[in-house]
ROTIGU-831951 format. One record per atom (N, C-alpha, C, O): atom name; residue in three letters; residue number from 0; y, x, z. Coordinates in pm, whole numbers, plus 50000, padded with zeros to 5 digits. Layout:
BEGIN
a_r_k_v_u_w
CA_ala_NUM_Y_X_Z
...
This chain:
BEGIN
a_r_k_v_u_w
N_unk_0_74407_10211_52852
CA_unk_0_74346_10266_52972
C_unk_0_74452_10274_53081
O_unk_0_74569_10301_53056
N_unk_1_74407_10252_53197
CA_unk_1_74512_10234_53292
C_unk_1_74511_10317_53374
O_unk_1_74409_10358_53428
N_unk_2_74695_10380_53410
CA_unk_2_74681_10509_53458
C_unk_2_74597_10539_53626
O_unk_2_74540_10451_53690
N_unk_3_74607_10653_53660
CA_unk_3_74560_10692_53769
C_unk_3_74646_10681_53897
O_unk_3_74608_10719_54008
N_unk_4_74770_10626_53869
CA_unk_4_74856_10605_53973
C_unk_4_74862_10464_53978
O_unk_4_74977_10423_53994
N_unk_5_74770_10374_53970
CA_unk_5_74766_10247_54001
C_unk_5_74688_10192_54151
O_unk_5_74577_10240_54177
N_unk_6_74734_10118_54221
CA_unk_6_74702_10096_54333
C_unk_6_74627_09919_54302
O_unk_6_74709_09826_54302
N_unk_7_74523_09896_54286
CA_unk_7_74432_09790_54300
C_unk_7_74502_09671_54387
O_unk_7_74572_09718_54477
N_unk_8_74501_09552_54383
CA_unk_8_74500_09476_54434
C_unk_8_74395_09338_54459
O_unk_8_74375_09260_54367
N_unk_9_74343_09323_54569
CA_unk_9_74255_09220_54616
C_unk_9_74342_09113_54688
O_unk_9_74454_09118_54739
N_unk_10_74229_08994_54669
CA_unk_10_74296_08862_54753
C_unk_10_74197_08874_54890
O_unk_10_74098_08947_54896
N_unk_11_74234_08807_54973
CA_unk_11_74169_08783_55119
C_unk_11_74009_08793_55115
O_unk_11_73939_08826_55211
N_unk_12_73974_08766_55013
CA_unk_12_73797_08718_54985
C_unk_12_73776_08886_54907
O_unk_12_73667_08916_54857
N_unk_13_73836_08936_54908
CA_unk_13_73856_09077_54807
C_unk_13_73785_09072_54650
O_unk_13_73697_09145_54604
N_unk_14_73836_08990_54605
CA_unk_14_73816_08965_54478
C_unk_14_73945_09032_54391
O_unk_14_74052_09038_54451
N_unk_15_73936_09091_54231
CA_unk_15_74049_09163_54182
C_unk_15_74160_09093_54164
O_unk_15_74145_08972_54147
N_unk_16_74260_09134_54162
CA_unk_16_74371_09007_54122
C_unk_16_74480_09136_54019
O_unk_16_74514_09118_53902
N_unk_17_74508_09231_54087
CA_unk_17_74582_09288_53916
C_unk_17_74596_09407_54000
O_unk_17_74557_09418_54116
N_unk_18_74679_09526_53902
CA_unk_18_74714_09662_53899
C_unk_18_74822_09654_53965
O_unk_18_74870_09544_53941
N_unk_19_74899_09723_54051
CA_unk_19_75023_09770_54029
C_unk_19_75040_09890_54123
O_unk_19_74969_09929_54216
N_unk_20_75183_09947_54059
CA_unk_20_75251_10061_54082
C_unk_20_75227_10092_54212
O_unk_20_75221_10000_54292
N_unk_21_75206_10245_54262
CA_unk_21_75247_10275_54425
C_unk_21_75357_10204_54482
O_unk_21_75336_10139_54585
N_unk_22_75478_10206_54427
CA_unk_22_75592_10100_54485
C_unk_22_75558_09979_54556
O_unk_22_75560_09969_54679
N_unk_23_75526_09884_54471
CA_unk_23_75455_09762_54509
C_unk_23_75398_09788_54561
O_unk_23_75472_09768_54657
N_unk_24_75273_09842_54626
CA_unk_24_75168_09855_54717
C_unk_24_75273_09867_54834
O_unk_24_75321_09763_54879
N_unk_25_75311_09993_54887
CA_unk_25_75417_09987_54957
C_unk_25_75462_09922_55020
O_unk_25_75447_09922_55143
N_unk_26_75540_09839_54948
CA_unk_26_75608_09702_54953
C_unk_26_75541_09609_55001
O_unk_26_75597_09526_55074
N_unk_27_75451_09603_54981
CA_unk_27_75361_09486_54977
C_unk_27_75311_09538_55165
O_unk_27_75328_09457_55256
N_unk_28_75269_09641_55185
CA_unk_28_75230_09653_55281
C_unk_28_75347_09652_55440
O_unk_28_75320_09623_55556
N_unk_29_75470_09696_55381
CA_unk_29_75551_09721_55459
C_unk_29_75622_09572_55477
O_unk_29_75664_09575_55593
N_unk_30_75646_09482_55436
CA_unk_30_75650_09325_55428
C_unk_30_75559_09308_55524
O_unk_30_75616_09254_55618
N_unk_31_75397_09336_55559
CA_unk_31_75310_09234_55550
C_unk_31_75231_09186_55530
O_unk_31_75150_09155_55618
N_unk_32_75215_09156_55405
CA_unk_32_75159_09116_55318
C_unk_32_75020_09149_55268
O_unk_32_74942_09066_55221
N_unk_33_75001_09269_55282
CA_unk_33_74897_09327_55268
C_unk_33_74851_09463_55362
O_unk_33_74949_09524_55404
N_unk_34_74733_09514_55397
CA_unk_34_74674_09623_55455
C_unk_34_74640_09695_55395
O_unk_34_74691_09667_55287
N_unk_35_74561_09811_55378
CA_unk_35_74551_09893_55287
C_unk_35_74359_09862_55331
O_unk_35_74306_09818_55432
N_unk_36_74308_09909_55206
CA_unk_36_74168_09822_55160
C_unk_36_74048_09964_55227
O_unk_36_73962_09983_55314
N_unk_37_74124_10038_55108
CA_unk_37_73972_10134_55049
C_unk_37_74140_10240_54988
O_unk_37_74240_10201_54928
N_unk_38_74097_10386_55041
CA_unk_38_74154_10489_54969
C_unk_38_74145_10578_54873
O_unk_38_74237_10645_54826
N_unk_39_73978_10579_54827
CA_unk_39_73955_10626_54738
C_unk_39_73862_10526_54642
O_unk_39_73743_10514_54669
N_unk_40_73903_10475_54561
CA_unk_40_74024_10442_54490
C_unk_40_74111_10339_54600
O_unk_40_74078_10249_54678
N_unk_41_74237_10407_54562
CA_unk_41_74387_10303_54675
C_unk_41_74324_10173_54666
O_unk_41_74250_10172_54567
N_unk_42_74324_10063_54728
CA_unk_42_74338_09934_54748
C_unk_42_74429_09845_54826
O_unk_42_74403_09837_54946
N_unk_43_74494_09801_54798
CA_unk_43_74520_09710_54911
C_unk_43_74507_09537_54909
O_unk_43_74518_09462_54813
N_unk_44_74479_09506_55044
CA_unk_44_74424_09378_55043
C_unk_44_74512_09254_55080
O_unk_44_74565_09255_55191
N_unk_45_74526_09175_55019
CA_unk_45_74617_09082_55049
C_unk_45_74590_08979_55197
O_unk_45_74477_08933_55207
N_unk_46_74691_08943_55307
CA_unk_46_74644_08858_55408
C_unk_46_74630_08703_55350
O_unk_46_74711_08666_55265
N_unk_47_74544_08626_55388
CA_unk_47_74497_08479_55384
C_unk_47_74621_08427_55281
O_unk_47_74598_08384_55168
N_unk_48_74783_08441_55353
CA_unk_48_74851_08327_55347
C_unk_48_74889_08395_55208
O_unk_48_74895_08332_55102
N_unk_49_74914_08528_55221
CA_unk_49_74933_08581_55094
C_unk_49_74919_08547_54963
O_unk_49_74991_08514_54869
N_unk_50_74738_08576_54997
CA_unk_50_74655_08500_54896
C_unk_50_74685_08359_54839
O_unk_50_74704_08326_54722
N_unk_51_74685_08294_54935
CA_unk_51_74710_08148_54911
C_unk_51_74861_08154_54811
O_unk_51_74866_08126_54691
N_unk_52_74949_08189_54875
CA_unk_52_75064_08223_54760
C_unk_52_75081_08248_54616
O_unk_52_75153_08204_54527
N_unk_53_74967_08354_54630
CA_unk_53_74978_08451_54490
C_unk_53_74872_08334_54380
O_unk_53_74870_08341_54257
N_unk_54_74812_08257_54444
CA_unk_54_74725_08195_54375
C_unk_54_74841_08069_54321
O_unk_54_74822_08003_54218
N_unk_55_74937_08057_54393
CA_unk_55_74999_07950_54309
C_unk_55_75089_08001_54227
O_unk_55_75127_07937_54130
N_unk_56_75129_08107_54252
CA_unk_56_75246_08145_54168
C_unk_56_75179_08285_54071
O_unk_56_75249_08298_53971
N_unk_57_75070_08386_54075
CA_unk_57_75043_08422_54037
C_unk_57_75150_08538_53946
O_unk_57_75177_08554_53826
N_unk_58_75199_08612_54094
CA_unk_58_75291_08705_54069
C_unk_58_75287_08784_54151
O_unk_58_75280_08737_54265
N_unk_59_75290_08912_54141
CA_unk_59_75287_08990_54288
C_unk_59_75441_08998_54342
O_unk_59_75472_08989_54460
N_unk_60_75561_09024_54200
CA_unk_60_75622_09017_54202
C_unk_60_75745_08957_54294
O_unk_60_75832_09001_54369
N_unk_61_75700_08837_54245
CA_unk_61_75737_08648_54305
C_unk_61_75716_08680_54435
O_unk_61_75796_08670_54527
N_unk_62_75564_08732_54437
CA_unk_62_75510_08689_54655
C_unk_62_75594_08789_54711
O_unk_62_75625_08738_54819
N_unk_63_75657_08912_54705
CA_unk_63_75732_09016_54745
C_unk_63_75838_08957_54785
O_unk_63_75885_08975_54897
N_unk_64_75897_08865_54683
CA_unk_64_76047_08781_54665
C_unk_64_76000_08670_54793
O_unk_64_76046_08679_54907
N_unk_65_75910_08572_54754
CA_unk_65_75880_08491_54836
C_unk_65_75897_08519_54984
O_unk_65_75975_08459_55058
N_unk_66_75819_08615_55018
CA_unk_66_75821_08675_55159
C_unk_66_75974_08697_55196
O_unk_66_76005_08744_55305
């Protein structure tokens, strides 16, 4: 079961793409990269090019680095 401090992640079309930490969200938003979705439950949404990224490399990780 996955904890309650997980922040959702969507691609451009807002479809699910994986879990991660408040950090990453963060990150992700302060890059760029993403906007923030929906707050209850956290979301954040990935931009177009983002998307396009994460779909090839399929890392949130990686696209953080990438950027």
């Amino acid at each position: 079961m996955r904890s309650t401090q997980q922040v959702i992640v969507v691609d451009a079309d807002s479809r699910f793409l994986e879990y991660v930490n408040p950090a990453i969200a963060r990150k992700l938003i302060e890059a760029g990269l993403a906007s923030k979705y929906s707050y209850d439950p956290f979301i954040v949404r990935l931009g177009r090019d983002a998307s396009t990224k994460y779909m090839q490399i399929r890392s949130i990780s990686a696209l953080i680095k990438w950027h």
